[in-house]
C-alpha positions as CSV (number, residue, x, y, z in Angstrom):
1,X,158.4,121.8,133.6
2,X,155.4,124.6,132.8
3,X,153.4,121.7,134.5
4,X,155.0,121.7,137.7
5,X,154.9,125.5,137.9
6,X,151.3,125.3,137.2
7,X,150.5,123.2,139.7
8,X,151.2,125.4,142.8
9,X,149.8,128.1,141.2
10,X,146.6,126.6,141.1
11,X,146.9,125.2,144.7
12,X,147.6,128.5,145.8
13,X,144.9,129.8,143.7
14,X,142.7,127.0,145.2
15,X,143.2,128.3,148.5
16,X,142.5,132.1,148.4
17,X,139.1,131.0,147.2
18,X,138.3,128.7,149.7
19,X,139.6,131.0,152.0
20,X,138.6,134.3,151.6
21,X,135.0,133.9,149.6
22,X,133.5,130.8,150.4
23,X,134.9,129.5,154.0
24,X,135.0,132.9,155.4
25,X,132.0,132.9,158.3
26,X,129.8,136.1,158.3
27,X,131.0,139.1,156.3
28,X,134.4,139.9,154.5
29,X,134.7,141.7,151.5
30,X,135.1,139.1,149.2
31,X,131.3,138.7,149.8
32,X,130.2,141.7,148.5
33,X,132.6,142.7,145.7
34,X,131.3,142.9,142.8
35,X,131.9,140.5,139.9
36,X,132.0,143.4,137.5
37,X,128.9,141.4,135.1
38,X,128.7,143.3,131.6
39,X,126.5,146.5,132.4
40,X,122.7,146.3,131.6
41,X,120.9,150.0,130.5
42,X,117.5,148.6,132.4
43,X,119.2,149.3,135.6
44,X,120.3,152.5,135.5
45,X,118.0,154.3,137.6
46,X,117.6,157.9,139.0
47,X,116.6,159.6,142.6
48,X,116.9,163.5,141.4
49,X,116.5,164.8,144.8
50,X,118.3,162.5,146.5
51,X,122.5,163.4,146.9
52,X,124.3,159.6,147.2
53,X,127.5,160.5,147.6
54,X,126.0,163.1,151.0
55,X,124.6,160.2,152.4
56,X,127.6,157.9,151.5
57,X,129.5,160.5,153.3
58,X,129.2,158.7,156.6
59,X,130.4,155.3,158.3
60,X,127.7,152.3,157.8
61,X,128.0,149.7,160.5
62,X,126.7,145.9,160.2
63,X,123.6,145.6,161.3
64,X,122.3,141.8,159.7
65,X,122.4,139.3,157.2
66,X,119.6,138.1,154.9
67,X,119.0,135.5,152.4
68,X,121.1,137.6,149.6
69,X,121.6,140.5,151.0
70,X,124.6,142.2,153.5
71,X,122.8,145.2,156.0
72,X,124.3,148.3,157.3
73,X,123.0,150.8,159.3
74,X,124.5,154.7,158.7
75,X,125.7,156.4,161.8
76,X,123.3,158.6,161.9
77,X,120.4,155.8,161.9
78,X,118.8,157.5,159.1
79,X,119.8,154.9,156.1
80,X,120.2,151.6,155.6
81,X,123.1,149.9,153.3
82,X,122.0,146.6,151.3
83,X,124.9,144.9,149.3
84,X,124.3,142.0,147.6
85,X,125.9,138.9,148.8
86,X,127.9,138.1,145.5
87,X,128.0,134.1,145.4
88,X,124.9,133.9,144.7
89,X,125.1,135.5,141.4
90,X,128.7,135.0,140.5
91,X,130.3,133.9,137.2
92,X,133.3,131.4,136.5
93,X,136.7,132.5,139.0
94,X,139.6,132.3,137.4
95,X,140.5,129.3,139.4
96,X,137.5,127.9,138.1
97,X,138.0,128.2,134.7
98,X,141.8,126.8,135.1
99,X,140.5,123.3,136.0
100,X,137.6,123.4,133.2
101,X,134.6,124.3,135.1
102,X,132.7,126.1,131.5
103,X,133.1,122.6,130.3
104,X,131.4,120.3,132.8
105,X,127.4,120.2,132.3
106,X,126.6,120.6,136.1
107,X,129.0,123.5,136.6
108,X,127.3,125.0,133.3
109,X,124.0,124.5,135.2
110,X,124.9,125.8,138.1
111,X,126.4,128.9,136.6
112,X,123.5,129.6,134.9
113,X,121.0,129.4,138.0
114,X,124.0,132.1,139.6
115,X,122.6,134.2,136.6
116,X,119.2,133.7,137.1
117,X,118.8,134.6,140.7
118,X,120.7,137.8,139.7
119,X,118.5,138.6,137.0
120,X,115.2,137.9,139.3
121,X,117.1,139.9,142.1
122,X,117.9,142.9,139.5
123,X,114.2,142.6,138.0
124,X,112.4,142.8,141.4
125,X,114.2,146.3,142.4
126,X,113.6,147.2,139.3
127,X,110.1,146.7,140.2
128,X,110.4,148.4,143.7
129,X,112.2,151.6,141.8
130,X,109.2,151.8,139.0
131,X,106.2,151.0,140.7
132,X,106.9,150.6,144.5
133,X,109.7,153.0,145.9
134,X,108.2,155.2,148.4
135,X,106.3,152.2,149.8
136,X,110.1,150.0,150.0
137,X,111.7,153.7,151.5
138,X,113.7,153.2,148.4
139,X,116.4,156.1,148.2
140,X,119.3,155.4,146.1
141,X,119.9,152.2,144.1
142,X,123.6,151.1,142.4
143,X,123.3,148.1,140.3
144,X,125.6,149.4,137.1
145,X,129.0,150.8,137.5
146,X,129.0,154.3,137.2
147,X,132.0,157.0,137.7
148,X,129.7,160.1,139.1
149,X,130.0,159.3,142.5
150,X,133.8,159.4,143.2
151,X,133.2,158.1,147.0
152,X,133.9,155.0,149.4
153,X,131.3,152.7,151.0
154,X,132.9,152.9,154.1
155,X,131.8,149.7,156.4
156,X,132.5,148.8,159.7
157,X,132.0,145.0,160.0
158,X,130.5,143.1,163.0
159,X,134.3,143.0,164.8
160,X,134.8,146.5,164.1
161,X,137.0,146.6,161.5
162,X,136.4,149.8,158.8
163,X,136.7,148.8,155.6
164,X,136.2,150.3,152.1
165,X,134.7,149.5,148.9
166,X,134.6,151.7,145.6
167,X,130.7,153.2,145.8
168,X,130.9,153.6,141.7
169,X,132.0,149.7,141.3
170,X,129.4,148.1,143.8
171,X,126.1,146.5,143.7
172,X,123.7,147.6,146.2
173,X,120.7,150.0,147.5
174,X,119.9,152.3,150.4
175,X,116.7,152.4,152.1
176,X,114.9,154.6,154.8
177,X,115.8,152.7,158.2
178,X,112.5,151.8,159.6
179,X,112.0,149.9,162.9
180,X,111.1,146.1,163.0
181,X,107.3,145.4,163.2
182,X,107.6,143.1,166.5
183,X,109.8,145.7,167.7
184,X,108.1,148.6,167.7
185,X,104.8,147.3,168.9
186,X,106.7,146.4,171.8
187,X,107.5,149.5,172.8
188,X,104.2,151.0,171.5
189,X,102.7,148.6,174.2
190,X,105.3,149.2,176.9
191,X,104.1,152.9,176.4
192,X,100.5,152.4,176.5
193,X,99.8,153.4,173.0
194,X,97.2,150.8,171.7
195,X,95.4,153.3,169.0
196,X,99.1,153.5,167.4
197,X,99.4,150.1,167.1
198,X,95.8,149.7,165.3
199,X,96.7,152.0,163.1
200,X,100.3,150.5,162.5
201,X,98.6,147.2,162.0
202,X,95.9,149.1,159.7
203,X,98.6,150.1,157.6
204,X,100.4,147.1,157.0
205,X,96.5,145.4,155.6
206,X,96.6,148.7,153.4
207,X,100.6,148.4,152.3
208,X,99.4,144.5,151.4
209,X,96.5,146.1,149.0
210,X,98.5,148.6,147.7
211,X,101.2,146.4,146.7
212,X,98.4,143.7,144.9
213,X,96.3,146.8,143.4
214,X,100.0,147.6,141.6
215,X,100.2,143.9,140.1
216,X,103.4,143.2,142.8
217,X,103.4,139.3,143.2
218,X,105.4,138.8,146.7
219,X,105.3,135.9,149.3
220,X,106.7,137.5,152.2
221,X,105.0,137.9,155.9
222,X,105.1,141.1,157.2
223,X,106.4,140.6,160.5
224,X,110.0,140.1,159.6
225,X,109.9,141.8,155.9
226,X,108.2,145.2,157.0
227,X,109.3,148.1,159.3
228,X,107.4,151.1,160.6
229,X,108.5,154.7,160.1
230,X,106.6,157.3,162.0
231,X,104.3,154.5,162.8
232,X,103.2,153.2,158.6
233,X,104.5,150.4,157.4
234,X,106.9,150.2,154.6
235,X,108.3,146.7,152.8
236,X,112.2,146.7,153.7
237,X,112.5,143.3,151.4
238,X,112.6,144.3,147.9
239,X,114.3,141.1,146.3
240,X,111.5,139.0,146.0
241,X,108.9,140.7,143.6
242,X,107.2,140.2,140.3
243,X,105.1,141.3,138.1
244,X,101.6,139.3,138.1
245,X,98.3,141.0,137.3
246,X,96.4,138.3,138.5
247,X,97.1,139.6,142.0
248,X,94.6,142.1,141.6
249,X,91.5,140.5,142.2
250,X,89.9,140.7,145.2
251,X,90.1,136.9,146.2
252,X,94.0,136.8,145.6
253,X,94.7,140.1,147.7
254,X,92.7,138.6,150.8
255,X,94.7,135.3,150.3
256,X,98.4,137.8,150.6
257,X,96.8,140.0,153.2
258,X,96.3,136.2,155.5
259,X,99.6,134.7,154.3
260,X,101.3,138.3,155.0
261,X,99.6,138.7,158.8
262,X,100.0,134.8,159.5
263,X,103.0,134.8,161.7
264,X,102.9,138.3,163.4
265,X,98.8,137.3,164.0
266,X,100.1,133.9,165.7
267,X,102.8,136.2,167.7
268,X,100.1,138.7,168.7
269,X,98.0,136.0,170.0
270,X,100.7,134.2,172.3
271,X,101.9,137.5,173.7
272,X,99.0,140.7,173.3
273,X,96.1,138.5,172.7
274,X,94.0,142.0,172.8
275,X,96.1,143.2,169.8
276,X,95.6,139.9,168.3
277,X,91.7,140.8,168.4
278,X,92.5,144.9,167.3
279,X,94.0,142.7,164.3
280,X,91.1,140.6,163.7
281,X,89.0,143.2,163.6
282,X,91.3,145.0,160.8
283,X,91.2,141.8,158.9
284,X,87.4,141.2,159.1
285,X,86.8,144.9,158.1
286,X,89.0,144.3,154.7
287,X,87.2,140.5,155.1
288,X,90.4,138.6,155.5
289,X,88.7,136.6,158.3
């Protein structure tokens, strides 16, 4: 008898899971909400200076979707929301631990790379916060649960719906909001403003060197991983460092500053070939070409 009520229970169980976490397209909630992982004391950082729950104060509407990360921009343009898309780090669901998923080697694999990439996530804003913040736009970061904050996230998905999530139970981080880098020379160009561009793209070389002379390891090209704000570049993709002193020699900054420029180079040479040579000649000052 306690069989055959346990069986629907699962199924139904079954069901909401498939449903509302994992074959829900784009964002929902479910995506986002925290797991509620044991607390770690590393990650409790500080912005003195900075009033969260002000700047929390406001709507944040969906702007994209990375890799890991959930984007919202704040109604007044001046922030940007980053939660943490949550299957990516999750532990055992209920559900999961019904059917005797802690007790099947893959599933104990697989749990344990869920772990992982949290902990290399967690680690590389820890990074960003120590060594790298005003060069990220770093404002506020939320990776413990706190009780100081007493506010909502309040979220306005891609179909308009307003939704709310506990801002002292969440995972996430707000940034400066920055303009894309393909995006604002664009408009730099449409205006006729070539010096700003050189120096835009000066600034990106010198945001690469900065981030290598600070022992930051970090892979990611700078035409869809860095922004401008008031025409300097800043990193907007903080979940992908580490720390590696060998980055610090001369040879191995010149290799991140080519790998860095390579596609926004190749896009200036398609569509502004003479910005494709202002950037050459940036390159071949810092002797990157």
């Amino acid at each position: 008898m306690k069989r055959l009520i346990l069986i629907p229970i699962l199924a139904v169980l079954f069901l909401a899971y498939n449903t509302h976490f994992k074959k829900t397209r784009g964002f929902c909630v479910a995506k986002v909400k925290s797991n509620q992982h044991r607390p770690d004391p590393k990650y409790d950082m500080h912005f003195p200076g900075f009033d969260a729950k002000a700047a929390l104060s406001q709507p944040y509407y969906y702007l994209s979707s990375g890799a890991s990360m959930y984007v919202f921009a704040s109604e007044d343009q001046r922030y940007v929301l980053k939660l943490f898309k949550q299957r990516h780090m999750r532990p055992f669901s209920i559900y999961e631990k019904l059917i005797g998923y802690p007790f099947i080697p893959c599933k104990q694999r697989s749990l344990a790379n869920r772990l992982q990439f949290r902990k290399r996530a967690f680690d590389s804003c820890l990074i960003a916060y120590s060594k790298f913040r005003d060069q990220t736009g770093l404002l506020y970061m939320h990776l413990n649960p706190t009780s100081h904050l007493g506010t909502h996230l309040h979220l306005v998905d891609h179909k308009g719906t307003h939704l709310k999530l506990n801002a002292d139970k969440e995972e996430y981080y707000i940034q400066r909001k920055g303009q894309g880098i393909i995006d604002s020379i664009c408009q730099w160009q449409s205006e006729g403003k070539r010096d700003t561009i050189r120096q835009a793209l000066k600034s990106i070389v010198e945001l690469i060197i900065d981030r290598c002379e600070r022992e930051i390891g970090d892979f990611d090209n700078c035409s869809k991983n860095f922004a401008f704000i008031d025409g300097k570049a800043i990193e907007i993709d903080i979940g992908e460092f580490w720390n590696d002193p060998g980055v610090k020699g001369r040879e191995h900054i010149i290799a991140h500053i080519i790998t860095a420029t390579f596609d926004l180079r190749n896009y200036l040479a398609k569509h502004y070939p003479e910005l494709c040579d202002d950037l050459d000649e940036i390159l071949r000052e810092y002797g990157a070409i």
